[in-house]
N, C-alpha and C positions, 0 to 999 in steps of 0.2 A: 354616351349613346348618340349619334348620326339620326337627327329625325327628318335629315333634307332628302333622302331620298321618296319615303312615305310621304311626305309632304308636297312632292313635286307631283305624284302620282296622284295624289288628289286632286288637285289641282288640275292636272292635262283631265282627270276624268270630268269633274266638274265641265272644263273647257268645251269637251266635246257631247255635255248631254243631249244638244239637241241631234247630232249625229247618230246615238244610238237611240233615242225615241225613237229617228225617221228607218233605222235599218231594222228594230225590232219592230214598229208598228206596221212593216212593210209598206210603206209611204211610196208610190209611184215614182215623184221625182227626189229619192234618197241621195243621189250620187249630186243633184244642184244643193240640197243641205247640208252636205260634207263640205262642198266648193264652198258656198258662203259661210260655215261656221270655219274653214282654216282659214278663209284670206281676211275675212269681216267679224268674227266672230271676236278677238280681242278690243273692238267696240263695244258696248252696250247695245249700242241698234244694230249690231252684224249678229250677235249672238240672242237677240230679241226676234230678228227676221226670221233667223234660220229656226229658232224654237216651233215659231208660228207656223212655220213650212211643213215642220216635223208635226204637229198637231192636227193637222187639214183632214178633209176628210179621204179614204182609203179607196170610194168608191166599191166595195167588195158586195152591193148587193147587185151591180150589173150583170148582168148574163154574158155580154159581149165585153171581151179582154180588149183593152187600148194600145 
């Protein structure tokens, strides 16, 4: 039984959690979160920054869109 493929998959998801926190929590600057979890994200603190980005806050009680 092949378990490198399920295994790689896990993995790239893992890789990119803070990616999809920031595009499902609809996070303003999601496309700078993508940027810093691909090129920074295989560090500790690239994949630490970008989490932190994807956490922020959403600003959704404004009245006025930015």
């Amino acid at each position: 039984m092949d378990v490198a493929g399920p295994v790689f998959l896990l993995l790239a998801v893992l890789y990119f959690v803070p990616t999809i926190i920031a595009f499902a929590r609809g996070v303003r600057n999601a496309g700078s979160v993508l940027v810093v979890n691909l090129f920074l994200g295989w560090t500790l603190v690239g994949w630490v920054v970008a989490l932190a980005m994807a956490a922020r806050s959403t600003d959704r009680g404004s009245p006025y869109p930015r």
